[in-house]
C-alpha positions as CSV (number, residue, x, y, z in Angstrom):
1,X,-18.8,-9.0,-6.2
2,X,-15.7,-10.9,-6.0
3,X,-13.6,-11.6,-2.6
4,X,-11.3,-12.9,-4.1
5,X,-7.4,-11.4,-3.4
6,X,-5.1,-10.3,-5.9
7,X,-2.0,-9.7,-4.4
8,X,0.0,-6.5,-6.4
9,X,3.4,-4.8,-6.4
10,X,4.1,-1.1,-5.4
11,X,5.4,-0.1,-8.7
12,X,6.5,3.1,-7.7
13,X,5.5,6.9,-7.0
14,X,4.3,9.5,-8.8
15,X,2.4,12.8,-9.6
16,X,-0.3,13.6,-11.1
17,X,-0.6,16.9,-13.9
18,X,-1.9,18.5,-10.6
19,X,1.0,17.5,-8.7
20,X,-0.6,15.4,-6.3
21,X,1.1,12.4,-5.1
22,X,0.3,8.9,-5.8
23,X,1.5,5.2,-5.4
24,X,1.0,2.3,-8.7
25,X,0.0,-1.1,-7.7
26,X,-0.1,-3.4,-10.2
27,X,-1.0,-7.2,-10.2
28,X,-0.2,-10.0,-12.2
29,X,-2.7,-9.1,-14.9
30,X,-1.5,-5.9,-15.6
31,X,-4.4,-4.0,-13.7
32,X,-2.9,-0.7,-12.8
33,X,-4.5,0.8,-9.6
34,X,-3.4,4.3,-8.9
35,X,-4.2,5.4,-5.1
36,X,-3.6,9.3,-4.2
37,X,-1.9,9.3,-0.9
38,X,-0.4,12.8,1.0
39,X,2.9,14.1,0.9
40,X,4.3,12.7,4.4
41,X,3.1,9.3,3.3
42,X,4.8,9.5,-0.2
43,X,7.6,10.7,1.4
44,X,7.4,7.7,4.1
45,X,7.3,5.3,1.4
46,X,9.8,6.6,-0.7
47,X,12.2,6.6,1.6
48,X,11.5,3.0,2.1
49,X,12.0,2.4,-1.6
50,X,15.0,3.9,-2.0
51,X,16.5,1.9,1.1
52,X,17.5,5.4,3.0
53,X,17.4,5.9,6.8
54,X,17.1,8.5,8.5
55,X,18.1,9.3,12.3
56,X,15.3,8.8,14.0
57,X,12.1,6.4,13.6
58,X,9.5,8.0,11.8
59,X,5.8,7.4,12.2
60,X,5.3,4.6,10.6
61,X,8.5,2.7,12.1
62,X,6.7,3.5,15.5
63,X,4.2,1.8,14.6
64,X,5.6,-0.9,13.0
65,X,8.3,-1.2,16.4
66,X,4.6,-1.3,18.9
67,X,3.0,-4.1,17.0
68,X,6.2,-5.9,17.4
69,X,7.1,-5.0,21.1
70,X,3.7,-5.6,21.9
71,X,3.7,-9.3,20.5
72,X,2.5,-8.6,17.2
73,X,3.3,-9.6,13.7
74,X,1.6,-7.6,10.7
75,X,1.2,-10.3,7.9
76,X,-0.5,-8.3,5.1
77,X,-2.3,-5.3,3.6
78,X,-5.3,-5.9,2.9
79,X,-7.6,-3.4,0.6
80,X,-10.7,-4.5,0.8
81,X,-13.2,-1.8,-0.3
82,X,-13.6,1.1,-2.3
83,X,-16.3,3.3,-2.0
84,X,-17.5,7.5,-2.6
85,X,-14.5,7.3,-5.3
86,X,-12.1,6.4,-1.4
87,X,-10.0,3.6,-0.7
88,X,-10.1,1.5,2.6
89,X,-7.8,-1.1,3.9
90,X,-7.1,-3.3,6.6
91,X,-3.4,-4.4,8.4
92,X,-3.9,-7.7,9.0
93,X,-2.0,-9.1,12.1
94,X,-1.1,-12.7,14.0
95,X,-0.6,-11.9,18.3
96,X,1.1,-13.6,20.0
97,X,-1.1,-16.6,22.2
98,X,-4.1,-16.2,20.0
99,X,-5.1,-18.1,16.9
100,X,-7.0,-15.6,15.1
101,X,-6.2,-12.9,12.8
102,X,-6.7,-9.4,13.9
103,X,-7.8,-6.6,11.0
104,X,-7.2,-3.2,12.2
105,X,-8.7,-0.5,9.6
106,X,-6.2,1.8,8.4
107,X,-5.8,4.4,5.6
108,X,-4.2,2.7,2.5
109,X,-1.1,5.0,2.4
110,X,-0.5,4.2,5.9
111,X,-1.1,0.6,5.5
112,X,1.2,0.8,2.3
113,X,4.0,2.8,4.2
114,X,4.1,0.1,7.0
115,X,4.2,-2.7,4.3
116,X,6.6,-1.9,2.7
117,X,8.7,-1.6,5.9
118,X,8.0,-5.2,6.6
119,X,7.7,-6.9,3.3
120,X,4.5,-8.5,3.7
121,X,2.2,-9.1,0.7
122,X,-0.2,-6.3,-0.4
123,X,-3.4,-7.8,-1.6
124,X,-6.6,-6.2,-2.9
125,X,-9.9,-7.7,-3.5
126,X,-10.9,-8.2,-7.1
127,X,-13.9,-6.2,-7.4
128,X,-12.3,-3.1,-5.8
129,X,-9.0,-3.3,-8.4
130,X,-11.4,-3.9,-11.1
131,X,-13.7,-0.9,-9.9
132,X,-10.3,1.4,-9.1
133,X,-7.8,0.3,-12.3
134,X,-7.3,2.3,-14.9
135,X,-6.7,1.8,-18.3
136,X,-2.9,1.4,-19.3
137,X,-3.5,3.7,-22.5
138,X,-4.5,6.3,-20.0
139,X,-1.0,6.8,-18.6
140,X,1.8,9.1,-19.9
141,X,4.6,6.1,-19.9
142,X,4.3,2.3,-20.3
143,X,4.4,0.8,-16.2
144,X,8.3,-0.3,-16.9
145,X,9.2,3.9,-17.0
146,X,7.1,4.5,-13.5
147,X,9.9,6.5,-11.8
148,X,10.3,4.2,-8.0
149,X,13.6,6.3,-7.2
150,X,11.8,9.9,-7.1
């Protein structure tokens, strides 16, 4: 098992032949790590991606508005563990007057919603992008045709 962290880019969005949504990481190896995420979440992100606003704050930019008000910085995403065929991740945070990084446990999608809010680095640890990745040939289009602007 490997701790190390691979840090990845969001490639984009997509469905699957069953239309169920799902976000692409990818890391500088080519590793392709597909992650099934709901609807409101791919909508969150997505939104996000394609740099639109809307009126009010949605649930992620709630969140994202608490950690700050309340001192907080969120630094990273961290995915850190894979397991029963289920992602888990970690939002990894600096407060204000302490030293130490705080983890708080988090759904992936969520995690990935708030991150890309922020712009902070999405990493994932070796073992689990090795474990989750799937082949390249396994995919309908090459990485570069992964539709972001859905």
């Amino acid at each position: 098992m490997s701790d190390e962290l691979c840090p990845v880019e969001l490639r984009g969005l997509a469905e699957d032949r069953l239309q169920f949504e799902f976000v692409l990481l990818v890391d500088g190896r080519g590793r392709r790590l597909p992650i099934w995420i709901g609807k409101c979440e791919a909508i969150a992100i997505q939104l996000k991606l394609q740099g639109l606003g809307v009126a009010r704050p949605m649930t992620h930019d709630l969140l994202c508005n608490s950690v700050e008000r309340l001192g907080g910085r969120v630094t990273r995403l961290l995915i850190d563990d894979f397991w029963q065929s289920m992602f888990y991740a970690k939002l990894c945070l600096e407060v204000e007057g302490s030293t130490e990084e705080m983890q708080v446990d988090c759904r992936p999608s969520d995690g990935l919603a708030m991150a890309v809010r922020l712009g902070v680095p999405i990493l994932v640890r070796d073992d689990v992008l090795e474990e989750g990745c799937i082949p390249a040939h396994l995919f309908d289009e090459p990485d570069e045709d992964v539709d972001d602007t859905r």
